[in-house]
TORKOLMI-86193 format. One record per atom (N, C-alpha, C): residue in one letter; x, y, z. Coordinates in steps of 0.05 Angstrom, whole numbers, plus 5000, padded with zeros to 4 digits. Example, Ala and Ser with C-alpha at 12.3 -4.5 7.8 and 13.67 -1.06 7.14 Angstrom:
% TORKOLMI-86193
a526448865156;a524649105156;a526449345156;s525749555142;s527349795143;s525850015157;
***
This chain:
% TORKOLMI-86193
x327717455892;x327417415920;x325417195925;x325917005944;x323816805954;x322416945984;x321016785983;x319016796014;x320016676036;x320216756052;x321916666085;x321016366080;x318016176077;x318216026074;x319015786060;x320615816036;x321315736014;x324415786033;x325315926035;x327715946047;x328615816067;x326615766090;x327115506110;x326215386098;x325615236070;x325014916070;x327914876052;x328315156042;x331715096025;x334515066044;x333615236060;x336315096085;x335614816101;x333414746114;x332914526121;x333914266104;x333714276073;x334114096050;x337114056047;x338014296055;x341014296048;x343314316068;x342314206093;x343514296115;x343813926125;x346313926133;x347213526142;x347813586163;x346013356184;x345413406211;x348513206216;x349613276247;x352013166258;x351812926264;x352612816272;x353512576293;x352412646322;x351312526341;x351512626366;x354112426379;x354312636400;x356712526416;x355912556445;x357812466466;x358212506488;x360812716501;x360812906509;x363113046516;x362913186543;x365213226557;x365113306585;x363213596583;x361813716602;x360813876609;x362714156603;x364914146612;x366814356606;x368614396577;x367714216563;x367014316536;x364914366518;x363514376529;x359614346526;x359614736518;x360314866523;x359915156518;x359715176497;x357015286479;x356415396445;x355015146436;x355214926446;x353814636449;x350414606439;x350214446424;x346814396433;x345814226442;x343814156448;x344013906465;x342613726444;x343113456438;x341413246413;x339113176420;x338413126463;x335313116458;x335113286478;x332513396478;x331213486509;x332113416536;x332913566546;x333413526573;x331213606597;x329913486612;x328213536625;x329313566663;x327713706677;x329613806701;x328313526721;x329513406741;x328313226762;x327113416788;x327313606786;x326513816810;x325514066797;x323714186830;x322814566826;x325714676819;x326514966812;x327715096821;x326915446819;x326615536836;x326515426869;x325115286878;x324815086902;x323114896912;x320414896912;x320515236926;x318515366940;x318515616934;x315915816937;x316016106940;x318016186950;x320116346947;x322116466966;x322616776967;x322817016983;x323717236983;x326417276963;x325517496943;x328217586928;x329517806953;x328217916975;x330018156982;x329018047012;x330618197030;x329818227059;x327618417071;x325818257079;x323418387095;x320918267112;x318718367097;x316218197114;x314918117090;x313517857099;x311917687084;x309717857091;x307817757079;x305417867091;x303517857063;x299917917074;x297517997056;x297318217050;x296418197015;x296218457001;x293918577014;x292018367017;x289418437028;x288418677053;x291418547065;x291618717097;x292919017094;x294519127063;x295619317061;x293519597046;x290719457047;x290019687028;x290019957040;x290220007064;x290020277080;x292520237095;x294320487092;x297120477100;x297220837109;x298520857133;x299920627150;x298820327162;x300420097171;x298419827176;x300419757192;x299119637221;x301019617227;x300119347239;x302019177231;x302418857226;x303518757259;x302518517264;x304618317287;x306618097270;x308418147284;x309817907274;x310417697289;x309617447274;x309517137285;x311416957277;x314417117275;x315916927268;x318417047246;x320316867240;x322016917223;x322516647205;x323016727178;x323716607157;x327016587149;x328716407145;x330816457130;x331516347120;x333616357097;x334116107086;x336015817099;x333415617092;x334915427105;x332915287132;x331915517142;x331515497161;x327715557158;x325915437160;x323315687140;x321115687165;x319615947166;x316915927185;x315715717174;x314215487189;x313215287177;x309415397179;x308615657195;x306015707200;x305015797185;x302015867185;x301516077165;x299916357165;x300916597150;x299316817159;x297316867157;x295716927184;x293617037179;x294217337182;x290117487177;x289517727178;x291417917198;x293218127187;x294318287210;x297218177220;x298018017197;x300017847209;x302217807190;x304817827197;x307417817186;x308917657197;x311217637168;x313317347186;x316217577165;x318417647191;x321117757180;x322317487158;x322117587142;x323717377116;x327017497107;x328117357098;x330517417090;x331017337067;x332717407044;x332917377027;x333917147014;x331616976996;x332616677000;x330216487018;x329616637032;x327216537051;x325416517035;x323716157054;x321216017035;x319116277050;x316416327035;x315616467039;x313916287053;x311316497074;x309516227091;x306916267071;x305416067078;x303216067068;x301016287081;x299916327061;x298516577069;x300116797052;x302316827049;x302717097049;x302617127011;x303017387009;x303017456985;x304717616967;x306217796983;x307617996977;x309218046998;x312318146998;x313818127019;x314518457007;x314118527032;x314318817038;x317418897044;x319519117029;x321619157036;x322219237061;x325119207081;x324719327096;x324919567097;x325719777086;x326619947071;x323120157074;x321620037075;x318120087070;x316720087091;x317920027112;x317119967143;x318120257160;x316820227191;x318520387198;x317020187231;x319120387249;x317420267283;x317620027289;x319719857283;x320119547282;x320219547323;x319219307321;x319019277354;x318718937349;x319818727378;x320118427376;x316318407368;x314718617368;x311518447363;x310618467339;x311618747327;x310618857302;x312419087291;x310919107268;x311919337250;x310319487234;x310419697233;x309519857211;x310019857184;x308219787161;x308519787135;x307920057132;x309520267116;x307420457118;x308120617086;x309520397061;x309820407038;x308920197026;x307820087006;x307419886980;x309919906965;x310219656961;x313419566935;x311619616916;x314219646892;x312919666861;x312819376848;x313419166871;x313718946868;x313418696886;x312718536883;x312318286905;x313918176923;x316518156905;x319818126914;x319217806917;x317117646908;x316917316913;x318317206882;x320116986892;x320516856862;x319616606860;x317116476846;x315316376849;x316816116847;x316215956851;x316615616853;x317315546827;x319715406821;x320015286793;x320415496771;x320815786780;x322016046761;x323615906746;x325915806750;x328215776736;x327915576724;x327415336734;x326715046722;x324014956732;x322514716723;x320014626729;x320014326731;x319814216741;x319313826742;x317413816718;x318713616698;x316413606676;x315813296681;
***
């Protein structure tokens, strides 16, 4: 028996690298790529809601029930451009840039007493529900 290291320097030694080529994308499947590919953009752009609800501060949730105003709506495509303060929520939708200020987007599901001014948070997610800027890909 050899040592894992001895073993990758014996396949490395004995292994003949390809040719690179050029080939359509739709035969690219099982593919590797010959150099690095680096992304020209975020993805996602921006903070955005994974689910439908309220943006909002963790800060403002530590005593619950809380009951928030809301200054606005978020959607995709379309985004609150303001930002939250203390006591303050923006309805986001799923896909929606999140506003500044906020931290955690509250399900709606977690709310109750919705009215055009405000709402009641009166649950914590087990989760943030934000998918942070550049999750998927990053501008290098």
């Amino acid at each position: 028996m050899i040592s894992v290291k001895n073993a990758l320097k014996h396949i490395k030694n004995n292994v003949n690298l390809l040719s690179n080529e050029i080939i359509s994308i739709e035969k690219s499947s099982n593919r590797i790529l010959a150099e690095n590919y680096h992304a020209n953009f975020y993805n996602p752009p921006f903070n955005i809601s994974s689910m439908d609800g309220y943006a909002c501060r963790l800060t403002d949730l530590k005593k619950l029930p809380k009951l928030l105003n809301i200054i606005g709506y978020s959607i995709a495509g379309k985004n609150f451009e303001g930002k939250i303060s203390k006591n303050e929520t923006v309805r986001v939708l799923t896909g929606a840039k999140i506003p500044d200020g906020a931290d955690i987007v509250i399900i709606q599901e977690n709310t109750l007493n919705k009215t055009e001014k405000n709402i009641l948070i009166n649950k914590l997610n087990l989760s943030s529900y934000i998918r942070k800027k550049g999750l998927d890909f990053k501008l290098k």
